[in-house]
N, C-alpha and C positions, 0 to 999 in steps of 0.2 A: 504494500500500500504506500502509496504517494502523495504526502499532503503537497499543494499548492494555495497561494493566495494570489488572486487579482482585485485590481481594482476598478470599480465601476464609474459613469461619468463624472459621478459624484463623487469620489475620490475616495470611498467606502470601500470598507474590504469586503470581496466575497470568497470565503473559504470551501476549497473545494479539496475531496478526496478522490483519486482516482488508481481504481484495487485492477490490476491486469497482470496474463501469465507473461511474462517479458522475454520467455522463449520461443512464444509461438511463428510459426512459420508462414501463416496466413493472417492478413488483414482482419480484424477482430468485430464482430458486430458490438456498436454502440449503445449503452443505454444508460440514459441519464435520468436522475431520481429528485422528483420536488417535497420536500418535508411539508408539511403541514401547518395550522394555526399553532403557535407555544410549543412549535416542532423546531427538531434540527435533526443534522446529518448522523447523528450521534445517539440521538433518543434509541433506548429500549436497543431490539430487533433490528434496527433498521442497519448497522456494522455486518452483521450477519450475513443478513439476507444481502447485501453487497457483497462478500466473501462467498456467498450460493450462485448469486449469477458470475462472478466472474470463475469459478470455478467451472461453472458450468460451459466458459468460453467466452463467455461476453468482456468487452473493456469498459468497466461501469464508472460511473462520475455519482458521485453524492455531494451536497453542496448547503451551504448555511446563507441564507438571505441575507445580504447586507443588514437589514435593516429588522435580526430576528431578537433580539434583543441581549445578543451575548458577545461578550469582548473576542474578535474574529481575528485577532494579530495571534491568539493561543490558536494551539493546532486544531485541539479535539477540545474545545468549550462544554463543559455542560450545565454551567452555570446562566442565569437571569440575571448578568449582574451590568448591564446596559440596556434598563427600563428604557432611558430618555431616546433610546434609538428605537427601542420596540413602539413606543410611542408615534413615533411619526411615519412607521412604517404604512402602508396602500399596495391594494392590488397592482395599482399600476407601477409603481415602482418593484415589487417582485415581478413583473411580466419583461419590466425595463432587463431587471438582475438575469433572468434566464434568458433573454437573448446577448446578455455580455459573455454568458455562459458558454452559449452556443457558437459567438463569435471565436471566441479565445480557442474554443477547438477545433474550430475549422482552419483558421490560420497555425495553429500546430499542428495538422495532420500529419503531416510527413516527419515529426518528431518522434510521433505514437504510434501504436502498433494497432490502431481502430482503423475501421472504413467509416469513413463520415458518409458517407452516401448511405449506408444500412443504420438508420438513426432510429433509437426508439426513444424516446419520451413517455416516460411515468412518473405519476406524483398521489399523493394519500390527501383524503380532507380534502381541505381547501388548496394544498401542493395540485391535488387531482383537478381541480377548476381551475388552475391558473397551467397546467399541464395543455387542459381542453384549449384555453383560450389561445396560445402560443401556438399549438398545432394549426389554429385554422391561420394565423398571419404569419407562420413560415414557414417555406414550402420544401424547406430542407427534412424538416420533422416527416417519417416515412411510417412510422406505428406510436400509435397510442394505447398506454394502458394507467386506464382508471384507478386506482382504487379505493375505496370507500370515500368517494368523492361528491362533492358540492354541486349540487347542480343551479345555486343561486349565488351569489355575493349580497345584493339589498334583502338581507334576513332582520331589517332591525323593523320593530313598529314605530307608530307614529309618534307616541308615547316619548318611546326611545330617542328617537329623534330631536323629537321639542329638548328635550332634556341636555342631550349629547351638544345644541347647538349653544344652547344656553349655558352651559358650564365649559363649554369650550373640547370637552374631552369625555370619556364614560369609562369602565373600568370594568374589568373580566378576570375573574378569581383566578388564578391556576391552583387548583385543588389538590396538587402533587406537593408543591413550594407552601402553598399557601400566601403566594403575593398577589396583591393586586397589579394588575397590569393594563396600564392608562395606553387609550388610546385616541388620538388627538382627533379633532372634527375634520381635517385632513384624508382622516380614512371614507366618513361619512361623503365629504366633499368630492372626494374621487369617485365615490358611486354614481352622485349624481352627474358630475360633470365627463363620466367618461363612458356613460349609459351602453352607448352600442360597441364601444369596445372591449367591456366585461360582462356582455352577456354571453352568457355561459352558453344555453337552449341554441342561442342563434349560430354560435362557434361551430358546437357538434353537429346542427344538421348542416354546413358547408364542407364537412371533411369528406373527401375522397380515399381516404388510408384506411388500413384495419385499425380498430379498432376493441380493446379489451377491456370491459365494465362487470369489475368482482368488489360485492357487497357481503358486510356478513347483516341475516336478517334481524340478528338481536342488536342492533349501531343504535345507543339511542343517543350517540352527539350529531348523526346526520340517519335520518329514516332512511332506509332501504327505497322508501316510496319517491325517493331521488335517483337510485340508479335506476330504476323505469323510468321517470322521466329522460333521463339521459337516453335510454334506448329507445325510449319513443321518437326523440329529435334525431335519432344519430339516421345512418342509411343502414339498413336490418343486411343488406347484403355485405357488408364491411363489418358489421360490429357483434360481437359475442357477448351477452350479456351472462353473469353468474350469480346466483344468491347464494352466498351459504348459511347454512341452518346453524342453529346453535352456537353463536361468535359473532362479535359486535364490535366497534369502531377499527378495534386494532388484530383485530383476527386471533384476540386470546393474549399477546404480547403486552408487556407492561417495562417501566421503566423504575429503577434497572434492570437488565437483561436477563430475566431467571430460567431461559431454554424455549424451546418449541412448542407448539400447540400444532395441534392435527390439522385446523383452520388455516394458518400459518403455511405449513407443510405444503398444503394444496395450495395457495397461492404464490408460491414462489415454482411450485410445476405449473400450472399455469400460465404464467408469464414468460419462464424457461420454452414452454412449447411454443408460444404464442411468438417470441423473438426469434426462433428456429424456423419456424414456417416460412415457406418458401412465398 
């Protein structure tokens, strides 16, 4: 495994790890990974199952948002300990972070031992929505997979709203830490003001790639009655949808790392086949 940092226009660091066999003989199918809300590349599961796809052949990239609220100049953060950046974080600035992503390995290809031409792109959560959204406006993106993914970003009520506008900011427990984590009306601001290019519905039914949507049915941070939506938008000819039964947001995984779940197991074959397929 290989850490690297770049830096995005904003001059932010986005910390990226990329796990490849460094003796392979053939150009490597690519697959790049988007962490989630009060996610990173580090949480739980998610080191692993990067050690499972490249194992399995793949040359994987995992990566921490500029703006996820953890000090990104340390290799492996797993600390909240840069609210004020979590703070000002927006969709649209994570959508900005993964095509700086995407940039930086295209111009290294001939560095790595990947094919940028065999690109997959997957992300978890709200990773999975900004995943969606990036596939339909770049057209390097060749397979998409879902998972337990968003099929909305304006989830807030009006309530919330008045509230969020009026105190400048609103606040979201992480129940793990136990801190509150401020987020600026910025984020609010970006929904409304960037409407048709964070909708999700409208992204997936323009993709022409395969695409892969795996839900566990018991998710109660994101209903399951979201990946139907997603496959109602998407084109049924391209896209695979999955429920699985008994496992919920994170397919059984928790953080820290305490081993596999059957739920787990099946989605990392899954997406192993799904990148293999021709």
């Amino acid at each position: 495994m290989k850490n690297i940092k770049i830096k995005n226009k904003n001059g932010r660091i986005i910390n990226i790890d990329l796990r490849f066999a460094e003796n392979a003989s053939v150009k490597l199918p690519l697959l790049v990974f988007c962490h989630g809300f009060k996610g990173f590349k580090d949480w739980g599961s998610f080191p692993y199952i990067m050690d499972r796809f490249a194992d399995a052949g793949f040359f994987t990239v995992s990566f921490n948002f500029s703006l996820n609220g953890m000090d990104n100049t340390k290799d492996n953060p797993v600390d909240f300990d840069r609210l004020d950046l979590f703070a000002e974080s927006t969709f649209s600035s994570e959508l900005d972070d993964l095509g700086e992503v995407l940039d930086f390995l295209e111009k290294e290809k001939h560095n790595y031992n990947y094919d940028f031409e065999n690109l997959t792109l997957a992300g978890h959560s709200r990773g999975g929505g900004i995943a969606i959204l990036k596939s339909a406006e770049d057209r390097r993106i060749k397979k998409l997979a879902a998972l337990a993914s968003v099929s909305e970003f304006n989830r807030y009520g009006e309530e919330t709203k008045r509230m969020w506008r009026e105190k400048g900011f609103v606040e979201a427990l992480n129940t793990r830490t136990k801190q509150k984590m401020r987020m600026n009306v910025t984020l609010l601001e970006d929904i409304e003001n960037n409407a048709e290019r964070l909708n999700i519905k409208n992204a997936i039914s323009e993709l022409r790639i395969p695409v892969l949507i795996i839900h566990g049915k018991e998710d109660q941070a994101v209903d399951a009655k979201e990946a139907e939506t997603l496959y109602e938008f998407s084109d049924k000819n391209r896209t695979k949808l999955i429920i699985l039964e008994n496992t919920g947001h994170t397919f059984g995984a928790v953080h820290p790392y305490e081993g596999m779940s059957d739920a787990l197991e099946r989605v990392i074959e899954e997406v192993v086949d799904f990148v293999k397929a021709g």
